[in-house]
Biotite code that builds the C-alpha atoms (Angstrom):
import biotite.structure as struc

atoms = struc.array([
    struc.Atom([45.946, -28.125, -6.096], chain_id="A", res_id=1, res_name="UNK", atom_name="CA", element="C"),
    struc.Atom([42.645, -26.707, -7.165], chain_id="A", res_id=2, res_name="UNK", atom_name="CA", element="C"),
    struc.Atom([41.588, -24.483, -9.564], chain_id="A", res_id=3, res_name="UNK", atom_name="CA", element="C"),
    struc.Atom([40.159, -21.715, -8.543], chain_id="A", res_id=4, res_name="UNK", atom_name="CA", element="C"),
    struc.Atom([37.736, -19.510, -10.495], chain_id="A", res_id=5, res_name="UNK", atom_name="CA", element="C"),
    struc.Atom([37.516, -15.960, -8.956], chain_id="A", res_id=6, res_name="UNK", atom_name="CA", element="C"),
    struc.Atom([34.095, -14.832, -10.139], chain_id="A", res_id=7, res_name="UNK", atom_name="CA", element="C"),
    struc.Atom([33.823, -10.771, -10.512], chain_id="A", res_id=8, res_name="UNK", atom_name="CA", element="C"),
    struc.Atom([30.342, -9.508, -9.011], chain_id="A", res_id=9, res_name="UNK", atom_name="CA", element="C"),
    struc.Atom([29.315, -6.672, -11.293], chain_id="A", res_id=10, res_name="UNK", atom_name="CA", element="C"),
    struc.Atom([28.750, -3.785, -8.418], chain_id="A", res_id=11, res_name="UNK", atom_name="CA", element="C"),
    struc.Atom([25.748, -1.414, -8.476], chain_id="A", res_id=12, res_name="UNK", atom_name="CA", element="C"),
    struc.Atom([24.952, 1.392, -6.367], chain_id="A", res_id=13, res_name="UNK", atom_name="CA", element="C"),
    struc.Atom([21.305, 1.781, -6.291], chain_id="A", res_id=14, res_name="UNK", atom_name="CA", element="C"),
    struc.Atom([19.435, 5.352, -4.459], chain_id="A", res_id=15, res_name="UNK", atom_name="CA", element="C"),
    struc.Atom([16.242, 4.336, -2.470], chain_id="A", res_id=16, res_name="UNK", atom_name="CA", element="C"),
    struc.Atom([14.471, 6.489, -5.339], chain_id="A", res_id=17, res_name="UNK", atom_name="CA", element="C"),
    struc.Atom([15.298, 3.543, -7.686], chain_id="A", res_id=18, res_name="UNK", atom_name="CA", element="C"),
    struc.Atom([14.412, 0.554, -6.115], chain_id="A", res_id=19, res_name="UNK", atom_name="CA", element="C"),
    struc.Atom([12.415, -2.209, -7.658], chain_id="A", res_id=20, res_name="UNK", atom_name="CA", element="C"),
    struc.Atom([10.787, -4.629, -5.637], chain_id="A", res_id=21, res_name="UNK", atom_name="CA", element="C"),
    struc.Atom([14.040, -7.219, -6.857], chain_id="A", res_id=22, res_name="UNK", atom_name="CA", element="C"),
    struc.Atom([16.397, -5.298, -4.570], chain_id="A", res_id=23, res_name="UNK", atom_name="CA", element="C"),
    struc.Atom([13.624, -4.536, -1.823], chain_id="A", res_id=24, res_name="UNK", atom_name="CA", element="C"),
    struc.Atom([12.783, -8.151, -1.333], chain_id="A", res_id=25, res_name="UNK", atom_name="CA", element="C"),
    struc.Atom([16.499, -9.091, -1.031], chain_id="A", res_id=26, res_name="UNK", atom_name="CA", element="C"),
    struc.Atom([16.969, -5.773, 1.528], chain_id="A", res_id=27, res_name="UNK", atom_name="CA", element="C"),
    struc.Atom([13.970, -7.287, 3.509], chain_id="A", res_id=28, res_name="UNK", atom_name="CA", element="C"),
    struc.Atom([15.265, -11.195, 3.813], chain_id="A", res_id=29, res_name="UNK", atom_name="CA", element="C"),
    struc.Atom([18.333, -9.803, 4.485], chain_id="A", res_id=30, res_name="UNK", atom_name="CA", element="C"),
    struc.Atom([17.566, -7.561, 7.227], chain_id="A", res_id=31, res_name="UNK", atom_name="CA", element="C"),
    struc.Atom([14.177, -8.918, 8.419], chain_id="A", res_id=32, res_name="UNK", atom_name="CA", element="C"),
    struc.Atom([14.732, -6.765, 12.095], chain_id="A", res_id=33, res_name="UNK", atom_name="CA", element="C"),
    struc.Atom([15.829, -3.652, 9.738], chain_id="A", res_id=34, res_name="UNK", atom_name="CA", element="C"),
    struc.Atom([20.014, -2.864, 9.481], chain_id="A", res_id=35, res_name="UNK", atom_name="CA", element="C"),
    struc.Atom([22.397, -1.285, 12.331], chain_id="A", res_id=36, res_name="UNK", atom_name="CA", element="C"),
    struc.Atom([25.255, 0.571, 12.108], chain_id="A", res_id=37, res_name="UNK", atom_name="CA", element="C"),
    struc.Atom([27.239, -2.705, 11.931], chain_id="A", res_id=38, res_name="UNK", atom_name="CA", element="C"),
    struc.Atom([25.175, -3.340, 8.387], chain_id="A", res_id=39, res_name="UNK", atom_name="CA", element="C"),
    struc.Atom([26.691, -0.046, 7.038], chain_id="A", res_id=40, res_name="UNK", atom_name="CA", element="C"),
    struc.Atom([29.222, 0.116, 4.118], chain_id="A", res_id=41, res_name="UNK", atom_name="CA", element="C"),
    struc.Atom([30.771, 3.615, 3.999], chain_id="A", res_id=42, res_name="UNK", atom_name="CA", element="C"),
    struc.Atom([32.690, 5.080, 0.668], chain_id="A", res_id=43, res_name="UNK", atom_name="CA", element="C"),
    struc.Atom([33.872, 8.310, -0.580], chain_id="A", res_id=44, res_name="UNK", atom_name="CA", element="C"),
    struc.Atom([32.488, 9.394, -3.874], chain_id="A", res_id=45, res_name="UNK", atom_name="CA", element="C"),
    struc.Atom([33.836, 11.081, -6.977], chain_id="A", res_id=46, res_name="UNK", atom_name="CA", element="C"),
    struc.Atom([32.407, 14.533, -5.275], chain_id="A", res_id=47, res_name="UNK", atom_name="CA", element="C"),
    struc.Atom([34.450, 13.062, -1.829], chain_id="A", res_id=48, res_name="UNK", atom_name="CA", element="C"),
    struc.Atom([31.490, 12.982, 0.023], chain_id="A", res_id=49, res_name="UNK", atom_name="CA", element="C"),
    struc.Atom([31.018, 10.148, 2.293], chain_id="A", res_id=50, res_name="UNK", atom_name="CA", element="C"),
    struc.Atom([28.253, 8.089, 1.433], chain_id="A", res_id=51, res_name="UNK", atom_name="CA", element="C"),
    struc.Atom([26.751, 5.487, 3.377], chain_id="A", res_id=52, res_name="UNK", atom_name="CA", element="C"),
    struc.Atom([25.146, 2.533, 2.187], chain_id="A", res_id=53, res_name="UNK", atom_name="CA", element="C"),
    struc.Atom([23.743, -1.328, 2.824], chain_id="A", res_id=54, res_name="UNK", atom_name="CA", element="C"),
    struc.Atom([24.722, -4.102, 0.534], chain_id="A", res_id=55, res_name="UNK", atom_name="CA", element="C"),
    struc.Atom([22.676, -7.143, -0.642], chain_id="A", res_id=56, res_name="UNK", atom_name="CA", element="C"),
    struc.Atom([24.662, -10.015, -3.074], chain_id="A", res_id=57, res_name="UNK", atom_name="CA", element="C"),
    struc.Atom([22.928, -11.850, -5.626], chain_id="A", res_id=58, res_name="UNK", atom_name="CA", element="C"),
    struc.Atom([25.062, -15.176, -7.361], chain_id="A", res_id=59, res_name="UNK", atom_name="CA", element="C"),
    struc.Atom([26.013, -12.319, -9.963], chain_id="A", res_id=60, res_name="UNK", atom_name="CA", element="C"),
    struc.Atom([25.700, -9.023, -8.328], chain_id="A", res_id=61, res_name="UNK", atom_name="CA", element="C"),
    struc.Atom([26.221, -6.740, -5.310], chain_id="A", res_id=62, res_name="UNK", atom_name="CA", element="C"),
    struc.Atom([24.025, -4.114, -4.580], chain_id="A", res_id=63, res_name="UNK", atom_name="CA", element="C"),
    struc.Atom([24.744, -1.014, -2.801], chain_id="A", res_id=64, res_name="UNK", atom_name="CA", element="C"),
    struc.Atom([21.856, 0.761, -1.943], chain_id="A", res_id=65, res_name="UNK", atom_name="CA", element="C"),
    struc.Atom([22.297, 4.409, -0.111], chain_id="A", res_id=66, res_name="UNK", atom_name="CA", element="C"),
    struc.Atom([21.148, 4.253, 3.572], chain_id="A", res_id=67, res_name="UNK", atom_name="CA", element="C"),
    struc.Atom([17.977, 7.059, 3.846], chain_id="A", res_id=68, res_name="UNK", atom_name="CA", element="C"),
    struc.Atom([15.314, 7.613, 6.015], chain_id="A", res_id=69, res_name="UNK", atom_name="CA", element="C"),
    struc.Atom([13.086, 6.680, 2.707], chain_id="A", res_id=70, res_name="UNK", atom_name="CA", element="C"),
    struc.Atom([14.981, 3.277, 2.470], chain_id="A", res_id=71, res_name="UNK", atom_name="CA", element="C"),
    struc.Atom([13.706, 2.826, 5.588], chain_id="A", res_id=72, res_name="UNK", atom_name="CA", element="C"),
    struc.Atom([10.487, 3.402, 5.078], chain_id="A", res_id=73, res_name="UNK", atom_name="CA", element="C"),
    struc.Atom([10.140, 1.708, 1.858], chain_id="A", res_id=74, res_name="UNK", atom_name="CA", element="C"),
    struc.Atom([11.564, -1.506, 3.507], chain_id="A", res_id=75, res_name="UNK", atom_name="CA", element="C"),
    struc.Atom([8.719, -1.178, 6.145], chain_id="A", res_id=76, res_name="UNK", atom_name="CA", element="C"),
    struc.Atom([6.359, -0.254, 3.569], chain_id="A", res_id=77, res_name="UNK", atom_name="CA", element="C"),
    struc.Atom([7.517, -3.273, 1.535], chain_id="A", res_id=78, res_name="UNK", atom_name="CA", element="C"),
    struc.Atom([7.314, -5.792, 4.015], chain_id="A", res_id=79, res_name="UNK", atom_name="CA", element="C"),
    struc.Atom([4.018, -4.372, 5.248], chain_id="A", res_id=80, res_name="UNK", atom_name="CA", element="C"),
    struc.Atom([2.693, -5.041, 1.807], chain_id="A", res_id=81, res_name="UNK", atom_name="CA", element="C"),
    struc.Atom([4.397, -8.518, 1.209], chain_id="A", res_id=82, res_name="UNK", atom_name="CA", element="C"),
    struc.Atom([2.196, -9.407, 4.711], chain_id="A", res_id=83, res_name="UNK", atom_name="CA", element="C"),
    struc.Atom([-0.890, -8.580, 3.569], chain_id="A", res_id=84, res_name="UNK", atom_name="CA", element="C"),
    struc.Atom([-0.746, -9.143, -0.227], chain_id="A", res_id=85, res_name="UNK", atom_name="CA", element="C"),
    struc.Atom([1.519, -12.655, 0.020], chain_id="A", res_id=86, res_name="UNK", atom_name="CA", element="C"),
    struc.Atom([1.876, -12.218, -3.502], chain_id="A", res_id=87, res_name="UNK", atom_name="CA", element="C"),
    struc.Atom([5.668, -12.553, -3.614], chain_id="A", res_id=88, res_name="UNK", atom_name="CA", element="C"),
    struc.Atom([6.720, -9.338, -4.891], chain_id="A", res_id=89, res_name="UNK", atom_name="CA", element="C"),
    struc.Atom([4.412, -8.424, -7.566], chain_id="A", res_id=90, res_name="UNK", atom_name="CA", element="C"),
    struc.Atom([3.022, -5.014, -5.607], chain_id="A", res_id=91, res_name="UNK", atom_name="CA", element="C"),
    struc.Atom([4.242, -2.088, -7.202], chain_id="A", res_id=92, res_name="UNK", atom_name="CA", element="C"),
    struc.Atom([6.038, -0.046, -4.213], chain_id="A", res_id=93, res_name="UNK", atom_name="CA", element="C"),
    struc.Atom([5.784, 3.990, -5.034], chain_id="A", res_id=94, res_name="UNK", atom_name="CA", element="C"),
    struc.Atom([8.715, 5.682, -3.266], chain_id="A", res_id=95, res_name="UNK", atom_name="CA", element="C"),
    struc.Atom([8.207, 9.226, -4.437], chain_id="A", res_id=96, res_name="UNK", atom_name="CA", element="C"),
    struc.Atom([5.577, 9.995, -1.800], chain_id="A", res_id=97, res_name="UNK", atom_name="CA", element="C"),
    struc.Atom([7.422, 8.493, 1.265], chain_id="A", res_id=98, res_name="UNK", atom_name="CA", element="C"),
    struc.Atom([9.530, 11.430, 3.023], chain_id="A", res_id=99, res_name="UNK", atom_name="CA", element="C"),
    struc.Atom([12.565, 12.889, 1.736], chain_id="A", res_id=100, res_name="UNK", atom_name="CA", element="C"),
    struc.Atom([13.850, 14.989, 3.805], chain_id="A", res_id=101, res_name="UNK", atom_name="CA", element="C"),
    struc.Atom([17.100, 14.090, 6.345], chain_id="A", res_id=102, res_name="UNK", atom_name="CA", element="C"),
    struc.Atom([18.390, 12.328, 3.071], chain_id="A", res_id=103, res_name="UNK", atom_name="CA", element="C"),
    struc.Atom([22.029, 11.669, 3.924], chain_id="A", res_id=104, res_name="UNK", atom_name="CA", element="C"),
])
């Protein structure tokens, strides 16, 4: 019989006001075509609202990042950049400026 070593991801929830251009470039080879409904991970928080997010794994990590009309956009503004740069993730992505409102 094998041994098995469970490995425990550390788990962070990340807002799309957050992001770095780590956990965009992992959002954007994940979901190349964007995410669908069948992408979504839903959760109650402490407050018992239901929030809605997307998840990306690293060997170490998973990521939950909340599901917004900015994530959106910063995805598409990410991979827009990534394009035309082809630097490999080095552009500095500002987030504040992309819309905000319909925030879920």
């Amino acid at each position: 019989m094998r041994n098995r070593q469970t490995v425990a991801l550390k788990r962070v929830i990340v807002d799309c006001k957050k992001l770095d251009n780590h956990i965009l470039n992992l959002l954007v080879e994940k979901y190349p075509e964007g995410y669908d409904d069948a992408d979504i991970v839903t959760y109650r928080n402490a407050n018992n609202e239901v929030v809605e997010c997307i998840e990306v794994r690293t060997e170490d990590t998973a990521y939950l990042v909340r599901v917004s009309k900015r994530l959106v956009m910063a995805m598409e503004d990410y991979d827009d950049s990534e394009n035309i740069s082809g630097n490999d993730g080095e552009t500095s992505l500002d987030t504040d400026g992309l819309e905000d409102s319909d925030e879920e």
